[in-house]
Steps between C-alpha positions, in 0.01 A plus 500: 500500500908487552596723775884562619599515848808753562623484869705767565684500861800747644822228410620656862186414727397177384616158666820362448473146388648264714326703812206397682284789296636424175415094555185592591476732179619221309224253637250768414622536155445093487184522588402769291659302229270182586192713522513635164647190346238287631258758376596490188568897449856480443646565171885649615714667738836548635681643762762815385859536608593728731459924308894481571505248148218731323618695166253782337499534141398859310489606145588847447564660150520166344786442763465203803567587820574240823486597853606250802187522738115488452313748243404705782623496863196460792454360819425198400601255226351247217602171689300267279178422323195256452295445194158372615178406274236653737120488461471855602692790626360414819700177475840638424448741825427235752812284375690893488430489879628172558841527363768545813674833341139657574549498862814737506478622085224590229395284253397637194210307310433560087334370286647377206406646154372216279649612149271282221699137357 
């Protein structure tokens, strides 16, 4: 079963790359990156731009709508995603728990909904 990995963080208390924190964050998103590669559970993922570069889009009365910013404003925000082939829910949590954002952010696990061919 396909499973997506959303790590949201707070853009304001995570690590600044180029930092001591964020290198190590960055060698334990390299890792995390081997592990599931050489697991063979990857299928995808990418890192987001900053919320600063987000645009929402609405439909209202048959008339579109943009808004600079997120669709909704929290604590913390979408920083990136994986896509991972996992054998079981079980799976997809203990690789959840391993991603660095988890240690200061929430990762949200979901499965995917497999639509027929």
């Amino acid at each position: 079963m396909r499973y997506v990995l959303l790590i949201y963080t707070d853009e304001a208390s995570r690590p600044a790359w180029g930092t001591d924190e964020g290198d190590a964050e960055a060698k334990g998103y390299d890792e995390f990156y081997g592990e599931v590669t050489q697991r063979g559970v990857l299928r995808g993922g990418d890192p987001l731009l900053r919320v600063a570069e987000a645009r929402s889009v609405r439909v209202r009365d048959g008339r579109t709508q943009v808004a600079d910013g997120p669709a909704v404003q929290t604590s913390e925000q979408l920083g990136g995603y994986y896509l991972l082939e996992c054998k079981d829910l079980d799976e997809a949590l203990e690789l959840a728990a391993k991603i660095p954002g988890a240690g200061y952010g929430t990762i949200e696990v979901r499965p995917v909904l497999e639509l027929p061919s």
